[in-house]
N, C-alpha and C positions, 0 to 999 in steps of 0.2 A: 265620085271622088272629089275631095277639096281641092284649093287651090287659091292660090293669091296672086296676081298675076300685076299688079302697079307695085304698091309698096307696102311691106310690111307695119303698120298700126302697133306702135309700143301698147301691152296687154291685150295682147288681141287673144293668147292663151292664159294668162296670168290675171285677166280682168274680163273674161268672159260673161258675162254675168251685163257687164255696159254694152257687149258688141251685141250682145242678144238684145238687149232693149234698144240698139241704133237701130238692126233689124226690124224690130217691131214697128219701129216710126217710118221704114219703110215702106213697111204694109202699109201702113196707114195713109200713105201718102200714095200710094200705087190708087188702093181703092178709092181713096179723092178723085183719083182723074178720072178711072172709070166709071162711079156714080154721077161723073158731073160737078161738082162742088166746087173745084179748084177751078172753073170755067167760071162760078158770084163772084167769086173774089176777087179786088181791085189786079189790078195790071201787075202793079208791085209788088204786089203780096204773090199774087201768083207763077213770078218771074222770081222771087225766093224761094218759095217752094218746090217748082222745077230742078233748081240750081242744088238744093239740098237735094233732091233724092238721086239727079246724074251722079252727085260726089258722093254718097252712101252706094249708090249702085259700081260706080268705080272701085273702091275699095273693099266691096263687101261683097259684091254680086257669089266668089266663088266658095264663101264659105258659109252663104246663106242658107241651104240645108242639115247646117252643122249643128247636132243635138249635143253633141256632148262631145271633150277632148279626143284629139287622133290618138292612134297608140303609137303612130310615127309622122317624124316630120323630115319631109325632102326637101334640099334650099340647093340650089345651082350653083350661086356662088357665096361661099362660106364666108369669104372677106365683106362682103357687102349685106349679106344676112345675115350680122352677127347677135340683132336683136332678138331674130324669131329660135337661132341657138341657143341664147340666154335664155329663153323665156325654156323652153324645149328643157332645157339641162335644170330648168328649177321646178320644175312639174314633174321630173325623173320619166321624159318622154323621149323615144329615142328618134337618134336622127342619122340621117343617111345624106351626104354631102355628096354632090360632082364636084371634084376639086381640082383645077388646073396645080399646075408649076409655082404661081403665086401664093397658093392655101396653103396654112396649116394643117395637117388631119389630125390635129388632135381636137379638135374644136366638134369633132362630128364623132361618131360611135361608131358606123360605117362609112369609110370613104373611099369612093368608087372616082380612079383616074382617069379622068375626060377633060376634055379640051370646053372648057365653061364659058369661052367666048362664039365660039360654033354653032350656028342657028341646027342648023341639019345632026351634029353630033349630040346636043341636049334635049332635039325633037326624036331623034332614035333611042336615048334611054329612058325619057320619059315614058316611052310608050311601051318598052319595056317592062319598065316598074308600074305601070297601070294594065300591063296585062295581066302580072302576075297578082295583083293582087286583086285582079276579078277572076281570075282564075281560084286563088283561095277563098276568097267570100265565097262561092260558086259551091266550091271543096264541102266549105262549113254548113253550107245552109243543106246540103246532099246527106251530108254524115248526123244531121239534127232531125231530115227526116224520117232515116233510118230506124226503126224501134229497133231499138237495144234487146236482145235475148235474153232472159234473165239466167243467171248464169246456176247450174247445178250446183247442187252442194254434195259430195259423195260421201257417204256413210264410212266410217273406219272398216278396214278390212278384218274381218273376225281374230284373225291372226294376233292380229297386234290390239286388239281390243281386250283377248284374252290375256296377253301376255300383261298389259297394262293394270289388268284386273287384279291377278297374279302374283303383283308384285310386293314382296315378303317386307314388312316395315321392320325396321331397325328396331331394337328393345331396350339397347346402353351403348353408353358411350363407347365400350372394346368394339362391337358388333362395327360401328359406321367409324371409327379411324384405327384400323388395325397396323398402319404404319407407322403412327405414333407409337405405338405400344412397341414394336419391333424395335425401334429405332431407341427409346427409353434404354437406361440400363436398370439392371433385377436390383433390389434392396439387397441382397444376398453378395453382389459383387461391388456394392460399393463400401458391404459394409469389409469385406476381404482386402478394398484398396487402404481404410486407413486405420487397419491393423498390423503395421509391417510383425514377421514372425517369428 
């Protein structure tokens, strides 16, 4: 599961595309230290570099698995994460707010009433909502293994196969609207109406 846990990064879903290449410069800087490389490098250089990947790892560390947009996004408090909402609401991504007394809820798609300054009551829903939703990954990847049965196709019952067969086609227009015809009046009595006698 994602997560952002210092501060929300304006485009972090709407510029996707740059967080993935900060990412990358991450790697690349992890792998420095462990090949050695960043150990030639002057003092300076190398005390930049440190400094750059702690602030990419702060900001970044919890969405660094992240291939591709969430289909949801949870912010604690709605007032203070109004960017990751904006961005959320223009990617038509849904979102599920904890919202104290202070929130709008209209700002979020779901919003669930919790006390948003409360370490212990935002540590009880989070864990919540991250259980159900390993619960449902769990669900999908169950029901993906599952082969599908292919389903019967049953033959018409002879009954109604015959009766279909059977069925007498029309030859003129009296045969298929016999209520028009009824409902018409005869040449005979209109020509009787304007003959008075």
């Amino acid at each position: 599961m994602h997560y952002v846990s210092q501060r929300w990064l304006g485009g972090m879903l709407t510029n996707f595309r740059t967080i993935r290449s900060r990412l990358q410069r991450l790697e690349q800087l992890e792998a420095m230290v462990e090949d050695g490389t960043l150990d030639s490098e002057s003092k300076k250089q190398a005390s930049r570099l440190k400094r750059e990947m702690r602030k990419i790892k702060a900001n970044l560390q919890g969405v660094r698995n992240m291939s591709r947009l969430p289909g949801a996004v949870v912010v604690v408090d709605a007032k203070k994460e109004y960017l990751a909402l904006r961005e959320a609401k223009k990617l038509e991504i849904a979102t599920i707010g904890l919202l104290d007394t202070d929130s709008d809820p209209d700002t979020v798609d779901v919003a669930i009433p919790a006390n948003d300054d409360s370490i212990r009551a935002v540590d009880l829903l989070l864990n919540e909502l991250a259980d159900a939703v390993a619960i449902g990954k769990t669900m999908t990847a169950v029901r993906q293994e599952v082969p599908q049965r292919p389903r019967r196709i049953r033959p018409k019952r002879p009954a109604l196969a015959r009766a279909s067969e059977e069925k007498p086609q029309a030859t003129s227009d009296i045969e298929q609207s016999p209520v028009q015809i009824a409902d018409a009046p005869s040449q005979e009595s209109q020509t009787e109406q304007q003959e008075p006698g």
